[in-house]
DSSP file (Angstrom, degrees, kcal/mol; ACC not computed):
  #  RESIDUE AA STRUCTURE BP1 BP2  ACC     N-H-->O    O-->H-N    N-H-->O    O-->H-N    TCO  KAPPA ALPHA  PHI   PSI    X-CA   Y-CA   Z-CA
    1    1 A X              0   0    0      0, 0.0     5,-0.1     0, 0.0     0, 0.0   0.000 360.0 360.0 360.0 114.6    0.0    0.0    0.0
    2    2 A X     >  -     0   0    0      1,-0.0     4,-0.9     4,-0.0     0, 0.0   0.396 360.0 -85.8 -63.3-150.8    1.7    3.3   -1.1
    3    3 A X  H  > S+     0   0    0      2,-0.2     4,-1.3     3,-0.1     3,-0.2   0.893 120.8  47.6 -92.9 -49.2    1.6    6.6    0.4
    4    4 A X  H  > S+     0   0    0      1,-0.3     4,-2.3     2,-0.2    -1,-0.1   0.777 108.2  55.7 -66.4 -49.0   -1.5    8.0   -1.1
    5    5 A X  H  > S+     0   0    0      2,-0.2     4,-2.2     1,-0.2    -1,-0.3   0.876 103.7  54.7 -67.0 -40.0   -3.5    5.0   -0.4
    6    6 A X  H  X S+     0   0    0     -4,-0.9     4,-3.3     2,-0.2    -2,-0.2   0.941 111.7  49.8 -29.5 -65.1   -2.6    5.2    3.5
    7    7 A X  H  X S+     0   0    0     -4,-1.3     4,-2.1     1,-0.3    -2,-0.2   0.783 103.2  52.6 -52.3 -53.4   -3.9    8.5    3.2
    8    8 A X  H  X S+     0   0    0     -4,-2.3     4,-1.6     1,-0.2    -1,-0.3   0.831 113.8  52.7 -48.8 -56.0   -7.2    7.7    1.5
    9    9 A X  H  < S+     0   0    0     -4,-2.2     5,-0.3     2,-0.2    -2,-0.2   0.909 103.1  48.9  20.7 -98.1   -7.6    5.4    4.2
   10   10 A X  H >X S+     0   0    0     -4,-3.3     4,-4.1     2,-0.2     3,-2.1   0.967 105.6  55.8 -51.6 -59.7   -7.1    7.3    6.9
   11   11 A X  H >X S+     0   0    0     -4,-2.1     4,-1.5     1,-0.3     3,-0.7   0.967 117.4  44.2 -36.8 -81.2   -9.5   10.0    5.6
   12   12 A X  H 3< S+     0   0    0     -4,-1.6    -1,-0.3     1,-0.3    -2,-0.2   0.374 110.0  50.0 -35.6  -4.4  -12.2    6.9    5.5
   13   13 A X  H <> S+     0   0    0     -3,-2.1     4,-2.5    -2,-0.4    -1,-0.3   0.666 111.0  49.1-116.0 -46.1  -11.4    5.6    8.4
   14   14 A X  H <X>S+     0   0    0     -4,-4.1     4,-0.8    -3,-0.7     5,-0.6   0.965 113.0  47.3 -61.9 -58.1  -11.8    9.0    9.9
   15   15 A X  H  <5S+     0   0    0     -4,-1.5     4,-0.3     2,-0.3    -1,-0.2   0.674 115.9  42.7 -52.7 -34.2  -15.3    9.7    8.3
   16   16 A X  H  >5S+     0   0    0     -5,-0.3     4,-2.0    -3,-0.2     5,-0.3   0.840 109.4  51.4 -93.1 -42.0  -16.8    6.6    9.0
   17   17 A X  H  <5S+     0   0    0     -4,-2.5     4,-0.3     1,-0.2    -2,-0.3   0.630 119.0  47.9 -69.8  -6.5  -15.5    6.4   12.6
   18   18 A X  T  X5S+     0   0    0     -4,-0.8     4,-1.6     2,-0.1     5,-0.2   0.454 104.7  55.3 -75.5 -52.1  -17.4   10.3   12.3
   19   19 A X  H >><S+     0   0    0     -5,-0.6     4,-1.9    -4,-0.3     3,-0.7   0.999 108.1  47.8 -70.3 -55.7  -20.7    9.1   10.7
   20   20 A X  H 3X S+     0   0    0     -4,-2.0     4,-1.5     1,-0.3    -1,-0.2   0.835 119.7  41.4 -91.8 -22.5  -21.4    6.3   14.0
   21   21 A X  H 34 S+     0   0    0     -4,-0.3    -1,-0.3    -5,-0.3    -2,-0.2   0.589 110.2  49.1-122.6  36.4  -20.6    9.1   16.7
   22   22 A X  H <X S+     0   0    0     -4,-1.6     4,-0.6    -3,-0.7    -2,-0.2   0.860 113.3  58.8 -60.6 -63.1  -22.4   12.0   15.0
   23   23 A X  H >X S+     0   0    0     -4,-1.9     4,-2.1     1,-0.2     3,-0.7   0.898 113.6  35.4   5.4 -76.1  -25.1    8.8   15.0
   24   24 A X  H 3< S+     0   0    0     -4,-1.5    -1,-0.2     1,-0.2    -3,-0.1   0.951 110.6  54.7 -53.9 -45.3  -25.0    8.6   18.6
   25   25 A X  H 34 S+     0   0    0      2,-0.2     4,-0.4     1,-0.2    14,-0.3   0.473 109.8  56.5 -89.0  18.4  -24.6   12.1   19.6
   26   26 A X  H XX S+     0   0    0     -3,-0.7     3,-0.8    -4,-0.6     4,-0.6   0.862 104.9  48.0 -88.0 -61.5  -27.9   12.6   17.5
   27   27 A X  T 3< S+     0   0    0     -4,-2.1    -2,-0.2     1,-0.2    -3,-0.1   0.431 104.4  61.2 -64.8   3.1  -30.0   10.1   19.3
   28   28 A X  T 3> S+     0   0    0     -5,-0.2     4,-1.8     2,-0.1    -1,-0.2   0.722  91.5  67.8 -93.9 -10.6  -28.9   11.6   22.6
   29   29 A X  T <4 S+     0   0    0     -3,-0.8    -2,-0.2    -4,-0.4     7,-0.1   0.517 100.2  51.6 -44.8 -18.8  -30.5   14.9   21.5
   30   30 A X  T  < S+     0   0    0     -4,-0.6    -1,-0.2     5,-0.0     3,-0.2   0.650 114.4  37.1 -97.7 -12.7  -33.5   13.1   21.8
   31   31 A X  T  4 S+     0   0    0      1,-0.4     2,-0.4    -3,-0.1    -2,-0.2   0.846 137.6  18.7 -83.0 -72.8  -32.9   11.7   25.4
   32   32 A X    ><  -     0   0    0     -4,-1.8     3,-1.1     1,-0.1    -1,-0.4  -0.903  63.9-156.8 -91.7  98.4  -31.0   15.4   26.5
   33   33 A X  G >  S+     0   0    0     -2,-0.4     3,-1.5     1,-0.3     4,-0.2   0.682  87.6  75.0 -84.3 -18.7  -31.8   18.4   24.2
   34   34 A X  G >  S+     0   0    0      1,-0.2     3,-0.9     2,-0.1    -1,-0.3   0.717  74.4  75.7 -42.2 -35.3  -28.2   19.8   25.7
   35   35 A X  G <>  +     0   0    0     -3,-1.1     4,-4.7     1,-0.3    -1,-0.2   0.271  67.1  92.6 -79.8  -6.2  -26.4   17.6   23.8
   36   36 A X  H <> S+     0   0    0     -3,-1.5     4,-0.6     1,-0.2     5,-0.3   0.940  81.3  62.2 -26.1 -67.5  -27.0   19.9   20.6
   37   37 A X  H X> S+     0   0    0     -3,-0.9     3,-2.0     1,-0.3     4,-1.2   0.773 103.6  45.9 -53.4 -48.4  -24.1   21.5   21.3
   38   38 A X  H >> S+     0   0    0      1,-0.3     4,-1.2     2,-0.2     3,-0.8   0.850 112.2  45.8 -60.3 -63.0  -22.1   18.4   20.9
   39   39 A X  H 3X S+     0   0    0     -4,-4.7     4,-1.1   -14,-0.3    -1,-0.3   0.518 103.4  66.2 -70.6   4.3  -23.4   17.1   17.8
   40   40 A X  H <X S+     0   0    0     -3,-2.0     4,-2.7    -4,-0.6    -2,-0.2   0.573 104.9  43.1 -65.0 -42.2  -23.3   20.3   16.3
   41   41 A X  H <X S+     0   0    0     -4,-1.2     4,-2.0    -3,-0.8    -2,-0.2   0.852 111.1  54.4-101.1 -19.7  -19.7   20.1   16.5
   42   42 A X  H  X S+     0   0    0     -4,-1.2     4,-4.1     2,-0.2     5,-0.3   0.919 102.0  62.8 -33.6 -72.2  -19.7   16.4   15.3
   43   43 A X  H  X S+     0   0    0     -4,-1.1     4,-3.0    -5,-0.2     5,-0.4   0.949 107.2  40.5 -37.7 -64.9  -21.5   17.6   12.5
   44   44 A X  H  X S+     0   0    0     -4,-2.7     4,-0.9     1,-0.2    -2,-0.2   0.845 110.6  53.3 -88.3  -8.2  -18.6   19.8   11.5
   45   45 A X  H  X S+     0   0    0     -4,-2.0     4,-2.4     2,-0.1     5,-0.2   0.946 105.2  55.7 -17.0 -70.9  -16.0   17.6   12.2
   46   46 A X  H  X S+     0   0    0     -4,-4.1     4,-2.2     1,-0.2    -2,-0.2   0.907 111.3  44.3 -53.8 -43.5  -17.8   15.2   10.0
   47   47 A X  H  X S+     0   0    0     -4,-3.0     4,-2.7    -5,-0.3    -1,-0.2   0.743 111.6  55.0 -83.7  -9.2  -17.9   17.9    6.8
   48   48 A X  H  < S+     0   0    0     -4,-0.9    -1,-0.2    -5,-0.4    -2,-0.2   0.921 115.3  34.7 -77.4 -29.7  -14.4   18.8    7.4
   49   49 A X  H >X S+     0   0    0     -4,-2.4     3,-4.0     2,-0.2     4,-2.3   0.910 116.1  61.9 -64.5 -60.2  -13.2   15.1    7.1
   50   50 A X  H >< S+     0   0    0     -4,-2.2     3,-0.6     1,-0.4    -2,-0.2   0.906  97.8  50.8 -51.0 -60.8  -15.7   14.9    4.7
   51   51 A X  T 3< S+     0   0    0     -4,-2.7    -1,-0.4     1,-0.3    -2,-0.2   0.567 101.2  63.7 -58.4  -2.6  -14.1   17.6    2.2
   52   52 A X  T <4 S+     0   0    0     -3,-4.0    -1,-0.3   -41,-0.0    -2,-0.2   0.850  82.6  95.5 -90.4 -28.2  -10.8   16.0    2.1
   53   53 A X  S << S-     0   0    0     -4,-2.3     2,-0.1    -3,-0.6   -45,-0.0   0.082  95.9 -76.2 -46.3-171.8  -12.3   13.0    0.5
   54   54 A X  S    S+     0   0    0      4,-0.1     2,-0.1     3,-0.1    -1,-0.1  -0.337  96.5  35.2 -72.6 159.7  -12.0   12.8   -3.3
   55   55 A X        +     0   0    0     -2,-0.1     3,-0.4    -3,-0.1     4,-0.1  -0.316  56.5 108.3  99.6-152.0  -14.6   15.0   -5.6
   56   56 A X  S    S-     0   0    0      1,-0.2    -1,-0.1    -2,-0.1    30,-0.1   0.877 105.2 -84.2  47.8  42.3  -15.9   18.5   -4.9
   57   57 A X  S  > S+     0   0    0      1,-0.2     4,-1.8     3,-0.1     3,-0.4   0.418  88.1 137.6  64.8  -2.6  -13.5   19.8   -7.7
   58   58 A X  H  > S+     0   0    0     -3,-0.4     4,-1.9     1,-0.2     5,-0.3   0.984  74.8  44.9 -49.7 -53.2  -10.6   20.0   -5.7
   59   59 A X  H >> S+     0   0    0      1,-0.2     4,-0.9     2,-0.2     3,-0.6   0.866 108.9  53.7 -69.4 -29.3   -8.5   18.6   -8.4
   60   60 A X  H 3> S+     0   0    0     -3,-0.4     4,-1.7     2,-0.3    -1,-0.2   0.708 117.5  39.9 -11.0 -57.1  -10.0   20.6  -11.4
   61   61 A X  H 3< S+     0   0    0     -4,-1.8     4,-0.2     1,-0.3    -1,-0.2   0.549 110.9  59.4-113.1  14.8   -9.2   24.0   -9.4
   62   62 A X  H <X S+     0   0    0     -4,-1.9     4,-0.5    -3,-0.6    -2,-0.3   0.709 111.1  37.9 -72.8 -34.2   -6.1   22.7   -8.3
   63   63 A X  H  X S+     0   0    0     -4,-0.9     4,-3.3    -5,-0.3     5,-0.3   0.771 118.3  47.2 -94.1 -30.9   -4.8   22.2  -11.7
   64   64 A X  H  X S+     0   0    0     -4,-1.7     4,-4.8     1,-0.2    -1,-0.2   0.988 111.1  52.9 -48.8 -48.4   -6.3   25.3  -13.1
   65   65 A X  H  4>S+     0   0    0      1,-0.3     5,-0.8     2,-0.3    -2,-0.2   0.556 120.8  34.5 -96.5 -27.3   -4.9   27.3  -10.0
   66   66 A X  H ><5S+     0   0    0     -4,-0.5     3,-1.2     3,-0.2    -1,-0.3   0.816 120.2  49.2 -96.9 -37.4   -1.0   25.6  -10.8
   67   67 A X  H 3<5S+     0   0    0     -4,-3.3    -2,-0.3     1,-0.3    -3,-0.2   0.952 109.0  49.6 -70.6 -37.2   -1.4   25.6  -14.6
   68   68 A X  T 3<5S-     0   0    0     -4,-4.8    -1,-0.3    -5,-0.3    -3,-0.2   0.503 103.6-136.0 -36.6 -21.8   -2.6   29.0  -14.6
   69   69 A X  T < 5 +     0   0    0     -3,-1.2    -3,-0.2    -5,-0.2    -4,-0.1   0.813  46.4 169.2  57.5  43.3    0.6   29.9  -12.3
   70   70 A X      < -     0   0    0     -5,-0.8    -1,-0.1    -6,-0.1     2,-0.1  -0.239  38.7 -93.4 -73.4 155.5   -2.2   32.2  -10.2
   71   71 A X    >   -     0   0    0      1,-0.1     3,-2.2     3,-0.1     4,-0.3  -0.641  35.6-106.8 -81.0 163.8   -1.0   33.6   -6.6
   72   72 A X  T 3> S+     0   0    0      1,-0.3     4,-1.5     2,-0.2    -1,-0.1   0.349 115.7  57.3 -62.8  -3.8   -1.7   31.8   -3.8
   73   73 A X  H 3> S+     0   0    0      2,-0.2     4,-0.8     1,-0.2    -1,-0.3   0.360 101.6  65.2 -93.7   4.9   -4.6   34.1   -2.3
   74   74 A X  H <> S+     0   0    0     -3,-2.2     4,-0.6     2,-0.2    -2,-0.2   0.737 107.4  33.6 -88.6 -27.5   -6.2   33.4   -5.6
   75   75 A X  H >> S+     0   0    0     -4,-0.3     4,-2.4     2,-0.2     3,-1.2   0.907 114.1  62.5 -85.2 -63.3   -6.5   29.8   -4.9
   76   76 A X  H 3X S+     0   0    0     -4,-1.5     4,-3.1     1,-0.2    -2,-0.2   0.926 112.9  42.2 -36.7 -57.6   -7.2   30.7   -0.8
   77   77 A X  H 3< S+     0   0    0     -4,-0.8    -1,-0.2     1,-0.3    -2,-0.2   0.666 106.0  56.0-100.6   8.3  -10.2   32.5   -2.2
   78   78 A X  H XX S+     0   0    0     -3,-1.2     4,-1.7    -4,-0.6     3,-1.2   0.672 105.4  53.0 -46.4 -53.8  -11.4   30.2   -4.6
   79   79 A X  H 3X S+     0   0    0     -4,-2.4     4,-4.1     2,-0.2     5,-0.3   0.940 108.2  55.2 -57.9 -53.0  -11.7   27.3   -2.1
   80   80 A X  H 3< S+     0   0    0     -4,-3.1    -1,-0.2     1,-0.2    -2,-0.2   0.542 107.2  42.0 -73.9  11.1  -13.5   29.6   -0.3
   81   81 A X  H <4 S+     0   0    0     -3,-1.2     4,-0.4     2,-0.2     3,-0.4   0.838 116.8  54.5 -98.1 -53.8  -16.2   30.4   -3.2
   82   82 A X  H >X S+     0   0    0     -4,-1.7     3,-0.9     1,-0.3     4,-0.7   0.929 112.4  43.2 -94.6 -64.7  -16.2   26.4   -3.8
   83   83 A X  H 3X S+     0   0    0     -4,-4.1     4,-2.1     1,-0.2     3,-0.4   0.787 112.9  49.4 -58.8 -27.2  -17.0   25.8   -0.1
   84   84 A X  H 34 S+     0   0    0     -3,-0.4     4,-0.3    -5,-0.3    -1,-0.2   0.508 108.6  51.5 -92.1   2.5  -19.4   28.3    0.4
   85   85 A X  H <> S+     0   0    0     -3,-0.9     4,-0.7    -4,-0.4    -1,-0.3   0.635 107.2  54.3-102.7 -12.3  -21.1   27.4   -2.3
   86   86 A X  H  X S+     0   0    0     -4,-0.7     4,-1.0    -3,-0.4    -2,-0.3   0.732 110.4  45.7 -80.8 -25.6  -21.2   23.9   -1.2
   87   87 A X  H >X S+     0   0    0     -4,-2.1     4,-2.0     1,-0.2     3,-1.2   0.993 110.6  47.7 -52.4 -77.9  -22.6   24.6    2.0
   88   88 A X  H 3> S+     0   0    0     -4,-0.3     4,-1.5    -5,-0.3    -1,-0.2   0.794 114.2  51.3 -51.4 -31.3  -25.4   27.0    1.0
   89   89 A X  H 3X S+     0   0    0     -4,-0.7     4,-2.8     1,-0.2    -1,-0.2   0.870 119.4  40.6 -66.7 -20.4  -26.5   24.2   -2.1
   90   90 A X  H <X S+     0   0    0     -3,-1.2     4,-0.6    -4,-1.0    -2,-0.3   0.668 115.4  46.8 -95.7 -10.2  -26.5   21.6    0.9
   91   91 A X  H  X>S+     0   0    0     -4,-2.0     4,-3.8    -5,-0.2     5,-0.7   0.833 113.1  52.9 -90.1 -53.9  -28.2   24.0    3.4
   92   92 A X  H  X5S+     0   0    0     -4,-1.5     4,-1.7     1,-0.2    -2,-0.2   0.853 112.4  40.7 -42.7 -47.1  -30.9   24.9    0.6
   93   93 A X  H  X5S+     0   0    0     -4,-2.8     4,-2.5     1,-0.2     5,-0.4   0.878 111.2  58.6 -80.9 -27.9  -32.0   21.0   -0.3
   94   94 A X  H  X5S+     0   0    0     -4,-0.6     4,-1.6     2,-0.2    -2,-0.2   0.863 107.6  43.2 -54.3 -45.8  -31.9   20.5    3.0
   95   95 A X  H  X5S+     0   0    0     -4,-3.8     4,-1.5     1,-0.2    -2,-0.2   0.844 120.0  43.8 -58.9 -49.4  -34.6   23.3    3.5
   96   96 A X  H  X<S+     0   0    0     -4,-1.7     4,-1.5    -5,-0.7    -2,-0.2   0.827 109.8  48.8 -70.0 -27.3  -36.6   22.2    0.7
   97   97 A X  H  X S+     0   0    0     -4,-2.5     4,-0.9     1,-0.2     5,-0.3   0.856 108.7  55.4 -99.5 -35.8  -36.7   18.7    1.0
   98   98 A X  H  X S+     0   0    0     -4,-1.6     4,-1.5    -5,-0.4    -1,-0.2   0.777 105.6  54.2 -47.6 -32.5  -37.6   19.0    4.7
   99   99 A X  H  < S+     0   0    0     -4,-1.5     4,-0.2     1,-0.2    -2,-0.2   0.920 115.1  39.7 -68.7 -48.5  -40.7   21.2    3.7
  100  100 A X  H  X S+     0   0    0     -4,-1.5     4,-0.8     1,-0.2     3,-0.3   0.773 114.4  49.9 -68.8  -2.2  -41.9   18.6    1.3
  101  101 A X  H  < S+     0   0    0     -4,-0.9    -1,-0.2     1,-0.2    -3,-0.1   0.720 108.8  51.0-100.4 -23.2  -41.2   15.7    3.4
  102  102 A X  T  < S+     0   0    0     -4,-1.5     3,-0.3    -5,-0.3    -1,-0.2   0.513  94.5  75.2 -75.6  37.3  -43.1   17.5    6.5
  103  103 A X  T  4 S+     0   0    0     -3,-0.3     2,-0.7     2,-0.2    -2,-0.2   0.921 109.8  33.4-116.9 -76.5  -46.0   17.9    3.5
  104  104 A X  S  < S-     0   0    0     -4,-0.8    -2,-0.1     1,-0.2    -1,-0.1  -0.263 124.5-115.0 -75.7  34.7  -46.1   14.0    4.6
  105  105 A X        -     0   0    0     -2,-0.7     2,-0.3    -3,-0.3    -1,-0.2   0.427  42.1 -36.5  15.2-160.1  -45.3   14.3    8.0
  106  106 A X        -     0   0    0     -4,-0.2     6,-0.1    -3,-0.1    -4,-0.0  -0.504  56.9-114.4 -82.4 148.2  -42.6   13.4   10.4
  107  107 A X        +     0   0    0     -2,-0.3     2,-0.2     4,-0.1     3,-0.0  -0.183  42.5 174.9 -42.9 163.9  -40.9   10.2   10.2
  108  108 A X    >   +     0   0    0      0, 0.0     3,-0.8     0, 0.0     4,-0.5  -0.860  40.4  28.5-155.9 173.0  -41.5    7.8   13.2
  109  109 A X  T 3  S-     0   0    0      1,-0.3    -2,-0.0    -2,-0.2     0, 0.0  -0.663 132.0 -21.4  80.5-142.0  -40.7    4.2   14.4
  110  110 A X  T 3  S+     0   0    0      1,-0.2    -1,-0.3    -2,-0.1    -3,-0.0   0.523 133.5  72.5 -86.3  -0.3  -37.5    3.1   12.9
  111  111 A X    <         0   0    0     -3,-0.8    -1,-0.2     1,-0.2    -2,-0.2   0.957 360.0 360.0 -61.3 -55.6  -37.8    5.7   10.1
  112  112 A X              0   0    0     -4,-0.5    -1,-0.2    -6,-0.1    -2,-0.1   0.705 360.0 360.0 -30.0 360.0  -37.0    8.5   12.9
């Protein structure tokens, strides 16, 4: 296993070991409504792990961002266009698809 594959790994290893106690500290919001805080911060944990995995263009505006020879605060603020535009698409379906799904109510049983 090379270098790159360790790495890719780890990043996976991290994200899944991420996913089951985000998991957890989600169903203890339902025991303890205190515990927000906690999965809150799980939650962004989870998307920071999350953005190193592959896709979300990274490589595509890495290669532009070297072949172009651009300065580095052009790249700094690129990432930050790229992420804040992934947030706000993922905060937006999130908004939308929760009004249509409460259209049909809430989940309950093992759907919750």
């Amino acid at each position: 296993m090379n270098f790159l594959d360790r790495i890719v790994s780890a990043v996976n290893a991290w994200q899944r070991d991420l996913y089951t106690l985000l998991g957890a500290e989600i169903r203890s919001v339902n025991e303890d409504p205190s515990a927000i805080g906690s999965a809150v911060i799980f939650a962004l944990a989870l998307g920071a792990v999350h953005a190193l995995t592959p896709g979300h263009g990274k490589a595509v505006v890495f290669t532009y961002f070297v072949g172009s020879r651009s300065r580095v605060w052009s790249g700094v603020g690129m990432a930050c266009k790229v992420a804040a535009s992934h947030v706000l698409s993922a905060a937006l379906l999130v908004a939308l698809f929760d009004s249509a799904a409460s259209m049909f109510g809430r989940p309950s049983g093992a759907a919750r």
